[in-house]
Backbone as a ProteinNet text record, in pm:
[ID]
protein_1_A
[PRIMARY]
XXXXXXXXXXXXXXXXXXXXXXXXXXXXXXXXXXXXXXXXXXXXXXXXXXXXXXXXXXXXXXXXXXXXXXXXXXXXXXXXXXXXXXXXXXXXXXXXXXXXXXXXXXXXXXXXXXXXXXXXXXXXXXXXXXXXXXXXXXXXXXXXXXXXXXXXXXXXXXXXXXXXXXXXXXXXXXXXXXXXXXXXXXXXXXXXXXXXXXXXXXXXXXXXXXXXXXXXXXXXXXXXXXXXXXXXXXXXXXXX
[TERTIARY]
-449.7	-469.5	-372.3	-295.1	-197.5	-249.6	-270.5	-325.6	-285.3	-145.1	-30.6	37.8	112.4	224.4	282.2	430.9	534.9	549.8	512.1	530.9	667.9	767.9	899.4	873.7	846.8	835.9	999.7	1105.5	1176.6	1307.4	1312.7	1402.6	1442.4	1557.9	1603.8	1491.4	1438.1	1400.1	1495.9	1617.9	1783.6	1742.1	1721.7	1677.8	1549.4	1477.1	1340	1343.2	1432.6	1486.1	1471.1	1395.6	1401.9	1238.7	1173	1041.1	1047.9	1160.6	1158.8	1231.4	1261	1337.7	1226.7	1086.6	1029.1	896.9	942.4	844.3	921.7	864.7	942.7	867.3	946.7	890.2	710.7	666.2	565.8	464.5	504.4	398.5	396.7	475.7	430.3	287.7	208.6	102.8	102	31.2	-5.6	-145.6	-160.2	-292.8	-356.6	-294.3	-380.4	-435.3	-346.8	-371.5	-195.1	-176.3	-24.9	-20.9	121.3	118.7	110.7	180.5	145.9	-9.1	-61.9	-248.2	-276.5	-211.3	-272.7	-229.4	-143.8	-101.2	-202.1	-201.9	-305.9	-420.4	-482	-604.7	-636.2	-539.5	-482.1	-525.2	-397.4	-379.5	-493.4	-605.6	-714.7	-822.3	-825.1	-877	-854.7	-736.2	-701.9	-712.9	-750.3	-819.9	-616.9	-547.5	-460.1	-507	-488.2	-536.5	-493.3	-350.3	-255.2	-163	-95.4	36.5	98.6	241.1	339	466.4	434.1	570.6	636.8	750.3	900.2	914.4	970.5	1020.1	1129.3	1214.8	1347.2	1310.1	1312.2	1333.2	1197.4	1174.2	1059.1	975.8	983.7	863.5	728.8	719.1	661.6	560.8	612.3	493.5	444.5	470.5	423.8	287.6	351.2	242.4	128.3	160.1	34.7	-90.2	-42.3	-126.1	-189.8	-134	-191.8	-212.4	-159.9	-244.3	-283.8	-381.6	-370.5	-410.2	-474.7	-506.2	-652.6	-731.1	-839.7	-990.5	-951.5	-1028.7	-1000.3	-913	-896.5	-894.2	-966.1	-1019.4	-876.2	-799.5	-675.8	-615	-560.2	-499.2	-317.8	-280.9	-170.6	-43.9	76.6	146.5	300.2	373.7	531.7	653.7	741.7	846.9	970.3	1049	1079.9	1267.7	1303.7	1468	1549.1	1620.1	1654.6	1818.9	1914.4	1967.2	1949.2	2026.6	2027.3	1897.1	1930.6	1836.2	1906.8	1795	1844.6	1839.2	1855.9	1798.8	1714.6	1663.1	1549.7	1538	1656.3	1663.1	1662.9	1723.8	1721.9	1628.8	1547.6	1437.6	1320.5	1271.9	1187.6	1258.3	1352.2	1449.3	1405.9	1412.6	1367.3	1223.9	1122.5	985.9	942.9	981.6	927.6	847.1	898.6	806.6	636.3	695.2	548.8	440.8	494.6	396.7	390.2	449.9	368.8	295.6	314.5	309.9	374.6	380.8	516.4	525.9	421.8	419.5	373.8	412.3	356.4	417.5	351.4	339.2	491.3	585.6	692	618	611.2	595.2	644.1	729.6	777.1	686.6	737.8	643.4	685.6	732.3	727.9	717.2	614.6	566.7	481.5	334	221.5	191.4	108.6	38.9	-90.3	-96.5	-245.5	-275.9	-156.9	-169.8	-257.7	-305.1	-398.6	-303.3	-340	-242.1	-300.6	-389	-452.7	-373.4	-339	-288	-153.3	-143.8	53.5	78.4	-12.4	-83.1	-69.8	-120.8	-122	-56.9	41.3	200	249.9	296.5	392.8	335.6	226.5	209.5	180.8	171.6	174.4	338.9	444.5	571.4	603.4	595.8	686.7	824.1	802.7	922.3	932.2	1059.9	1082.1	1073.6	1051.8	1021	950.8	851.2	816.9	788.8	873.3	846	773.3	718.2	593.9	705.1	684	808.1	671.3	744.5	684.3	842.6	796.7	922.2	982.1	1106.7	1179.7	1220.4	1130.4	1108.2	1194.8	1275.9	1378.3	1511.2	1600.1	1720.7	1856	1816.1	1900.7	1884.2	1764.2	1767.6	1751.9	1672.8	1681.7	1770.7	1798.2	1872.6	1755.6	1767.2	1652.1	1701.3	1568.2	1623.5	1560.3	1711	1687.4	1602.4	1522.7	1442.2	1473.2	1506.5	1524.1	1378.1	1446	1293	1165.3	1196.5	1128	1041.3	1086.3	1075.6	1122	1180.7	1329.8	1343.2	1446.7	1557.1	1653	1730.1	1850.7	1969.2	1873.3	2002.6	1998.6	2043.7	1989.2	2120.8	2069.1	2147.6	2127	2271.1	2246.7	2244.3	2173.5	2159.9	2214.4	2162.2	2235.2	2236.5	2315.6	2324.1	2280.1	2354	2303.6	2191	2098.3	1958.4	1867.8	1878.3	1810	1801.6	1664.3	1566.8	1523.2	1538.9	1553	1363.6	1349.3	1207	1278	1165.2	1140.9	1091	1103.4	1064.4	982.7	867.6	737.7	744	810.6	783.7	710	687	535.2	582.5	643.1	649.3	608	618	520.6	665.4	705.3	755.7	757.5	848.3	854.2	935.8	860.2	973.5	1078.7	1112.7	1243.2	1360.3	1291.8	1402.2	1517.4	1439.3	1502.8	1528.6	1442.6	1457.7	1607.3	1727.6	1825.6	1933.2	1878	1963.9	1984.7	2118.1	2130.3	2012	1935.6	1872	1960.8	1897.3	1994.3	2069.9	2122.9	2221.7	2151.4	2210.8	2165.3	2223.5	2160.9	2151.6	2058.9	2084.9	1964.3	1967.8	1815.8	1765.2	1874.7	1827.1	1901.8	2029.5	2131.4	2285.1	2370	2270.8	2318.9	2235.4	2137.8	2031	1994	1927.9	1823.8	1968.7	2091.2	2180.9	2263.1	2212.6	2310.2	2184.1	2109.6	1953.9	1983.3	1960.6	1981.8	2153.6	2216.5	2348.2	2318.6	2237.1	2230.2	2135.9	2017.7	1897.2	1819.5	1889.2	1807.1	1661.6	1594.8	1485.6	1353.9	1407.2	1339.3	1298.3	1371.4	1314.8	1266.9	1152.7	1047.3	1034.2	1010.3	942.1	793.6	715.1	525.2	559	600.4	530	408.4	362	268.2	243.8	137.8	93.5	73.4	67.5	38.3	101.8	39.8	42.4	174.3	285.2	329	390.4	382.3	459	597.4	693.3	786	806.3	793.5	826.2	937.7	1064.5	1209.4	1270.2	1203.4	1284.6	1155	1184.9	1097.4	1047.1	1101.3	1008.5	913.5	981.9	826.8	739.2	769.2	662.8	553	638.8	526.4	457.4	508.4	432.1	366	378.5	255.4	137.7	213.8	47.2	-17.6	2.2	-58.9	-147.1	-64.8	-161.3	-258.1	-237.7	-390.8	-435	-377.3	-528.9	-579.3	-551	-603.1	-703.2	-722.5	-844.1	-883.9	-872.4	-944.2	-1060.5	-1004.4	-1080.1	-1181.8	-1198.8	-1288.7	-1441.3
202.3	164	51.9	37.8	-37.4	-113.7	-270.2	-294.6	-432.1	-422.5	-507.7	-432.6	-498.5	-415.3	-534	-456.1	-551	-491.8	-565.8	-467.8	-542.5	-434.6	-516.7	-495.3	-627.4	-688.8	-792.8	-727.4	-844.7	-809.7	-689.5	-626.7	-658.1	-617.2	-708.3	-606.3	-466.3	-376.4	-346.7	-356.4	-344.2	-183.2	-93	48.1	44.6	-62.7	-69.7	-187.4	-189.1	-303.4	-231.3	-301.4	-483.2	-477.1	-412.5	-429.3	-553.9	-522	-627.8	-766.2	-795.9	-908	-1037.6	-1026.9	-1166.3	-1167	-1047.3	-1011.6	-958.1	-938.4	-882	-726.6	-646.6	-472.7	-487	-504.5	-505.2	-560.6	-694	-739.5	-655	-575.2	-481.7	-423.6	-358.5	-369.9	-221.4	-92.6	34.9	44.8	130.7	80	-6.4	-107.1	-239.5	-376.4	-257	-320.6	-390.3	-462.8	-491.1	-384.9	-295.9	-205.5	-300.1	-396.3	-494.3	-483.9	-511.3	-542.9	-355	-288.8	-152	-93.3	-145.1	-125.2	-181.5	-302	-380.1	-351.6	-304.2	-243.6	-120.3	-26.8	121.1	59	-23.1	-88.7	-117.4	-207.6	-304.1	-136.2	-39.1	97	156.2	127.6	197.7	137.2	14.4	-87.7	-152.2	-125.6	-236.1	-375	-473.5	-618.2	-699.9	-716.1	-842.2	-798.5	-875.7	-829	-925.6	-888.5	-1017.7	-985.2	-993.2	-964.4	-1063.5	-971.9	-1079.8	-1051.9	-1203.6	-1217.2	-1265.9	-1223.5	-1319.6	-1312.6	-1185.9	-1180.5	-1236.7	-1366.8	-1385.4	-1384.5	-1444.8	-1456.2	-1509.7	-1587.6	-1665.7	-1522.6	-1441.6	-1345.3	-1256.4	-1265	-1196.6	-1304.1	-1406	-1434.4	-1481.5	-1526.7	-1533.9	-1449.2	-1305	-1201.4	-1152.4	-1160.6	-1152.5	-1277.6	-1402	-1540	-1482.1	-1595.4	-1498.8	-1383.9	-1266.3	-1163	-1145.8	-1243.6	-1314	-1190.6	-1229.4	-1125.5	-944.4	-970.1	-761.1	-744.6	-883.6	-824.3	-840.4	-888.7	-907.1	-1030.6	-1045.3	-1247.9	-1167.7	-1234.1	-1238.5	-1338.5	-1292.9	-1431.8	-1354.6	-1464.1	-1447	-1470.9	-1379.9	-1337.1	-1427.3	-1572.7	-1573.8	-1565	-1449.6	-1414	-1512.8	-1609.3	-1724.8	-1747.2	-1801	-1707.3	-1563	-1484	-1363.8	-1268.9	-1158.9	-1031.6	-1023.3	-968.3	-935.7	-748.3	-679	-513.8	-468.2	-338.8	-278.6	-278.9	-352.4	-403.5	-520.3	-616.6	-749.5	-781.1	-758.9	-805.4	-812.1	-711.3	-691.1	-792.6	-774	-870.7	-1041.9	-1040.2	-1207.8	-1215.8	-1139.6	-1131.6	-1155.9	-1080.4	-1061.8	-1192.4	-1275	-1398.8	-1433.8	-1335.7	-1332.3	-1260.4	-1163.8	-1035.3	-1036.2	-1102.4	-1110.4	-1000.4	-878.7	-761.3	-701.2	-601.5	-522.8	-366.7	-355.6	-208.7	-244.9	-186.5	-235.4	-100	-130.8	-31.9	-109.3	-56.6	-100.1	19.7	-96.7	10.3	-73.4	52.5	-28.2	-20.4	-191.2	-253.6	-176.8	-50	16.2	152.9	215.4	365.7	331.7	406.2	462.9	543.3	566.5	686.2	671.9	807.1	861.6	883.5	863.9	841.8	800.6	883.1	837.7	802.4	658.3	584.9	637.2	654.5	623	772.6	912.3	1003.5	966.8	891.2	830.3	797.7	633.3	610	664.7	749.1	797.7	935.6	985	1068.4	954.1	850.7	758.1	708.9	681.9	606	770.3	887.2	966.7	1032.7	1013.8	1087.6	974.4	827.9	742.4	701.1	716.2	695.7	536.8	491.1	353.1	363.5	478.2	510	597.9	622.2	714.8	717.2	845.1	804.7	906.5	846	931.5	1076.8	1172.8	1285.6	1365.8	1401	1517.3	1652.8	1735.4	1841.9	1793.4	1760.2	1740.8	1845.8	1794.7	1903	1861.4	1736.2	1711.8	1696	1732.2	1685.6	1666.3	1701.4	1686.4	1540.7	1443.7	1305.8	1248.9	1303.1	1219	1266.1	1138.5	1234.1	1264	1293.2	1340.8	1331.8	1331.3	1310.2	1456.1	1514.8	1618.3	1610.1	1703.4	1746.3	1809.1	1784.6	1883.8	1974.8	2061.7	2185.7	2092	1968.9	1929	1799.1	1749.7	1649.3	1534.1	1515.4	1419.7	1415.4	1280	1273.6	1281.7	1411.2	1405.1	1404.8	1309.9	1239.7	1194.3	1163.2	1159.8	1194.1	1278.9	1345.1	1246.3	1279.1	1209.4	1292.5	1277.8	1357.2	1454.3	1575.4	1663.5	1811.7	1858.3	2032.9	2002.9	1882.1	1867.9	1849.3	1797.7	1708.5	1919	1995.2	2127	2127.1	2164.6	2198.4	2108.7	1965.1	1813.8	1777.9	1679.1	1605.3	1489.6	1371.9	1324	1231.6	1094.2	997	915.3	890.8	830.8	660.2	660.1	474.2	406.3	519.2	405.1	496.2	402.3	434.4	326.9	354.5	311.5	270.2	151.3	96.4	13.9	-33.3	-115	-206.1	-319.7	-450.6	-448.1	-414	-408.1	-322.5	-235.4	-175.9	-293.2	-381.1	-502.3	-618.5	-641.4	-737.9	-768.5	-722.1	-771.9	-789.8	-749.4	-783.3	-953.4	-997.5	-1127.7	-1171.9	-1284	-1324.5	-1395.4	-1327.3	-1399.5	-1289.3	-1174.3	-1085.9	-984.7	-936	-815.6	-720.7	-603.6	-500.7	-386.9	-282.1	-157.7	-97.8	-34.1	68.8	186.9	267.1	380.3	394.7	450.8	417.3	315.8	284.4	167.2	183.6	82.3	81.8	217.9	254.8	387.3	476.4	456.2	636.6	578	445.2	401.5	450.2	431.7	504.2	610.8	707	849.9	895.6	826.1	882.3	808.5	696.3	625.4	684.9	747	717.7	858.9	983	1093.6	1127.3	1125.5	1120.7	985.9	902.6	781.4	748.8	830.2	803.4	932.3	970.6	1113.6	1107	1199.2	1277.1	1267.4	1274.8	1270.2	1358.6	1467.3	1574	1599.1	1556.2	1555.6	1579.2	1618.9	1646.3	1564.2	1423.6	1281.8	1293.6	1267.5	1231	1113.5	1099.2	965.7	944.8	843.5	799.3	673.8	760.2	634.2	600.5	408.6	416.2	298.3	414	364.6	321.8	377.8	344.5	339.6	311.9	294	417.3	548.2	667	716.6	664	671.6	632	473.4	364.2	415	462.4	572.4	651.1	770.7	870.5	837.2	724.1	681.5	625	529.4	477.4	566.3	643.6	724.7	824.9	847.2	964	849.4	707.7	663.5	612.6	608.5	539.9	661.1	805.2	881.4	937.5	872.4	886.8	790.8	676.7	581.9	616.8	701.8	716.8	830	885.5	1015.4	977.9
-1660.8	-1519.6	-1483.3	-1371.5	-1305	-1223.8	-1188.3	-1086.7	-1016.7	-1062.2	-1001.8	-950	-810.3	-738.1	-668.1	-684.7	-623.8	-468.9	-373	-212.5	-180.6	-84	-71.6	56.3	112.1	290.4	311.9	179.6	260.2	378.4	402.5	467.8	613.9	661.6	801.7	909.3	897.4	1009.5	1142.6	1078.2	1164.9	1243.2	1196.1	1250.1	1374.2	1323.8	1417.6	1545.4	1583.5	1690.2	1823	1924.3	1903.6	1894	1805.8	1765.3	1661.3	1599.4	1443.1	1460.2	1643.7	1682.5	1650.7	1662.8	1669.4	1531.4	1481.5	1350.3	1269.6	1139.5	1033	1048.1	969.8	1019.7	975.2	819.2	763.4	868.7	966	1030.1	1149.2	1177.9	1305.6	1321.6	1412.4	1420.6	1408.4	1417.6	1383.5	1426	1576.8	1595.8	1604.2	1613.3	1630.8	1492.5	1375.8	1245.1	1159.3	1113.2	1057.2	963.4	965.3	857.9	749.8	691.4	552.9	541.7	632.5	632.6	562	618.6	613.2	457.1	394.3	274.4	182	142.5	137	106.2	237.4	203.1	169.9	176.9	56.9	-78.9	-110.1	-242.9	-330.3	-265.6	-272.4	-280.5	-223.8	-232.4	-389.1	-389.8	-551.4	-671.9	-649	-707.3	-786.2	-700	-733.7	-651.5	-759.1	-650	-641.5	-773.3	-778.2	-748.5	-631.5	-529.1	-498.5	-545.7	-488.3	-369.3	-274.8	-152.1	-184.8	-147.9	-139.7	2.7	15.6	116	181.7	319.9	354.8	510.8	564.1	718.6	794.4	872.1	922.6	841.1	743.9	621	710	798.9	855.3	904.4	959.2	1039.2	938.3	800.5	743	655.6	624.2	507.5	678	833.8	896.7	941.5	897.5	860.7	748.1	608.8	513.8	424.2	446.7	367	235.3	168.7	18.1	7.2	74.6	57.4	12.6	53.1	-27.6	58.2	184.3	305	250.6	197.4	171.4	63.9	-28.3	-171	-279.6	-259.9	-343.3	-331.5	-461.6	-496.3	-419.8	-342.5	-308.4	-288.8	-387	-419.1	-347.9	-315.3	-243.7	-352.2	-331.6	-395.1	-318.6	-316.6	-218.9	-189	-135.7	-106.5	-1	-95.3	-8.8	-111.3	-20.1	130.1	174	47.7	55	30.6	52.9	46	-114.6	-177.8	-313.4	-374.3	-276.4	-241.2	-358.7	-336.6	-443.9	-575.8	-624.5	-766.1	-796.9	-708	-735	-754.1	-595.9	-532.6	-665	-706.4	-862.3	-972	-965.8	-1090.8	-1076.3	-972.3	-889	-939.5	-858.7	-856.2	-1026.9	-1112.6	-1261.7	-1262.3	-1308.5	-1360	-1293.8	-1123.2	-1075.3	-1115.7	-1117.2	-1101.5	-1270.7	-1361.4	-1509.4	-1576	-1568	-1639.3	-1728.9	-1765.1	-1808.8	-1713.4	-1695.2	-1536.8	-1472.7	-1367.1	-1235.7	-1071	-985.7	-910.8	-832	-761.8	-671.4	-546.9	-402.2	-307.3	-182.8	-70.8	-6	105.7	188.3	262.7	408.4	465.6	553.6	579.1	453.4	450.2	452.1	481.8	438.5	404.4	300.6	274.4	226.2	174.8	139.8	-7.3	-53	-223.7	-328.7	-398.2	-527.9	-621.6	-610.8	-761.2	-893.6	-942.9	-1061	-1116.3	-1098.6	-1098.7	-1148.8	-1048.5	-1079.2	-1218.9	-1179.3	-1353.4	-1419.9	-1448.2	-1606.4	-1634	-1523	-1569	-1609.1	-1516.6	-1554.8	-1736.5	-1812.2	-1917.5	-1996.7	-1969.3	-2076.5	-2076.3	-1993.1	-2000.8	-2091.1	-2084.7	-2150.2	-2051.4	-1920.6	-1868.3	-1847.6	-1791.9	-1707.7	-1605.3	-1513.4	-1363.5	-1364.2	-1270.1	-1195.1	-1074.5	-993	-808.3	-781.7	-705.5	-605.8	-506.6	-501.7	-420.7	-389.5	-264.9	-148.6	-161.5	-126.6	-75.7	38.3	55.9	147.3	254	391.6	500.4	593.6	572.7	699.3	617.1	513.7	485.3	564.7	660.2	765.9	807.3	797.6	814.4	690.2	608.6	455.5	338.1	263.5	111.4	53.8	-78.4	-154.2	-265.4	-404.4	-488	-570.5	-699.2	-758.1	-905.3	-929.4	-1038.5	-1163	-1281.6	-1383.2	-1380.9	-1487.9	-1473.8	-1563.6	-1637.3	-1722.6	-1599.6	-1492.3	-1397.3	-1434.6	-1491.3	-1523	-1351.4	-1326.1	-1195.1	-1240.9	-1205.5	-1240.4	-1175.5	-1030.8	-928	-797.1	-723.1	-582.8	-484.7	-351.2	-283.2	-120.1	-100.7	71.4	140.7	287.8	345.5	405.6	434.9	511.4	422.9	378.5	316.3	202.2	80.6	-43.2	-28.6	66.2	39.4	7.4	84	55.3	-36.1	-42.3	-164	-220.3	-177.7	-313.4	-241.4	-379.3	-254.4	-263.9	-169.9	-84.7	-121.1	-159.6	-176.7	-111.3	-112.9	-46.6	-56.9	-118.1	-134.8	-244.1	-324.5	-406.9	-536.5	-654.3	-782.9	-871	-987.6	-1129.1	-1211.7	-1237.3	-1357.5	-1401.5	-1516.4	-1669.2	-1627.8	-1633.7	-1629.2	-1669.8	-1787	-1862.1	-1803	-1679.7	-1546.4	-1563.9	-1486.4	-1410.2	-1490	-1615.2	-1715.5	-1694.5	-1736.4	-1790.5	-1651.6	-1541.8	-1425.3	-1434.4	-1372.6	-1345.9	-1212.9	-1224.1	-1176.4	-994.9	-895	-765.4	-733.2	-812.1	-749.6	-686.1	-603.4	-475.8	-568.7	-547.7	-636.4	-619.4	-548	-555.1	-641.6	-643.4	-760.2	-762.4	-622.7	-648.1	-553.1	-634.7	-597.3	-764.2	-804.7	-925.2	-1008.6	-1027.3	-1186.9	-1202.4	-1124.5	-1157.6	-1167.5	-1110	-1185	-1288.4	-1342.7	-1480.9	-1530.2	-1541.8	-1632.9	-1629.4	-1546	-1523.5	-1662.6	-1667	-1710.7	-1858.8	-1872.4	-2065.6	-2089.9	-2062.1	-2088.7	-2010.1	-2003.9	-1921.9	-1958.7	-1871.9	-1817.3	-1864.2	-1896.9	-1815.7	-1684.6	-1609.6	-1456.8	-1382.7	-1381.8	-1364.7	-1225.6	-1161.6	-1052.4	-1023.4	-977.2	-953.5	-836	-878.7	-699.5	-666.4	-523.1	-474.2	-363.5	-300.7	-148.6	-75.8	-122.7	10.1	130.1	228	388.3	375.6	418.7	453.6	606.2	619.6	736.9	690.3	791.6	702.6	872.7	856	992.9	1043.5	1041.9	1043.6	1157.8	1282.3	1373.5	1497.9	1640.7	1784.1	1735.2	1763.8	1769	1668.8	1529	1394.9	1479.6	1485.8	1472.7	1589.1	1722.3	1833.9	1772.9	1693.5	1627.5	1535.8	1475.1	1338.5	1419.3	1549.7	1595.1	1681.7	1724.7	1782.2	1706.6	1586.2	1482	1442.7	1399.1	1360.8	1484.3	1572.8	1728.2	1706.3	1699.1	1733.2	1641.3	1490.9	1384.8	1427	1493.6	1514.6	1585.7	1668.2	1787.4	1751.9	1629.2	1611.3	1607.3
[MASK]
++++++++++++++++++++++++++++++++++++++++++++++++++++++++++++++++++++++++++++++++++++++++++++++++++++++++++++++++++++++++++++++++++++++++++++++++++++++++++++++++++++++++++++++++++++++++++++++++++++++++++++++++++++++++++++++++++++++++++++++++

């Protein structure tokens, strides 16, 4: 069982403008709730409960919505990205000393879903991998890349969008790994997972970094028109 997670709230929300001009994306509201708040209490559902956000953009509107996390049932501690953004590899590379595990859940702080972690769990600790990502079938490659599958569920790559992305899935936001990912990164350098760490893994080390295909609901909400269509699909369970 996993029940630490690193949430990454530290991003500029450059795509979601000018929603993300006087808040950071995570503190945006969804129905009337902060998606950060709405993660959170997913998280705190799956009985993950120790969570550390990092943070850079408007840190300020994020920790005045979630504070220690004490109200939604979870100890919540800050990751903090100062000057720079340190991207999806750093950012974990920085955090380690917080989040004090050796696995731990990485999920980013502007999807939702409907995901059963505990499932994740325990592909990720019976394959033996250093990753495992949460994937849907990729139904739009024309806007997303995607990442490819050996027949065994190995990753054996990731595609940008458009003709290559066909047939690939779909990355949800919420995977399962091993400190020792990020262990040996220089501490302070900007650095993403995938594009760099995760396809030097992929090329030393094939299949350390696995697939979890699954049926979860997500919302990724990237730009004005997600963020319309996500709050509207939950005002509208709200309202049942």
């Amino acid at each position: 069982m996993i029940t630490h997670a690193l949430v990454l709230t530290a991003g500029l929300g450059t795509r979601l403008r000018p929603l993300t001009l006087t808040r950071a994306k995570p503190a945006i509201p969804v129905a009337g709730e902060p998606i950060i708040r709405r993660i959170i209490t997913w998280l705190a559902r799956e009985r993950v409960v120790d969570l550390v956000l990092n943070l850079h953009y408007l840190p300020e509107t994020i920790a005045a919505v979630v504070g220690d996390g004490s109200d939604m049932g979870v100890r919540v501690r800050y990751s903090w990205e100062q000057p720079a953004l340190l991207g999806s590899a750093g950012g974990p590379r920085h955090a380690l000393p917080i989040i004090g595990c050796d696995t731990f859940f990485i999920v980013n702080g502007d999807t939702l879903t409907d995901l059963s972690l505990d499932p994740l769990a325990r592909a990720h600790a019976a394959s033996g991998a250093l990753v495992t990502m949460a994937l849907v079938q990729n139904r739009e490659p024309e806007r997303y890349g995607g990442v490819r599958l050996a027949e065994d569920g190995a990753v054996a790559g990731f595609v940008a969008r458009g003709p290559a992305a066909a047939g690939s899935y779909h990355f949800i936001g919420v995977q399962a790994a091993r400190a020792e990912v990020f262990a040996g990164l220089t501490d302070g350098e900007a650095v993403n997972s995938v594009g760099a760490v995760y396809d030097r893994l992929i090329a030393s080390k094939p299949g350390s970094i696995r697939g979890y295909v699954c049926d979860a609901a997500f919302w990724d909400i990237g730009t004005p028109q997600d963020h319309a269509l996500t709050d509207a699909a939950f005002a509208a369970v709200k309202t049942r």
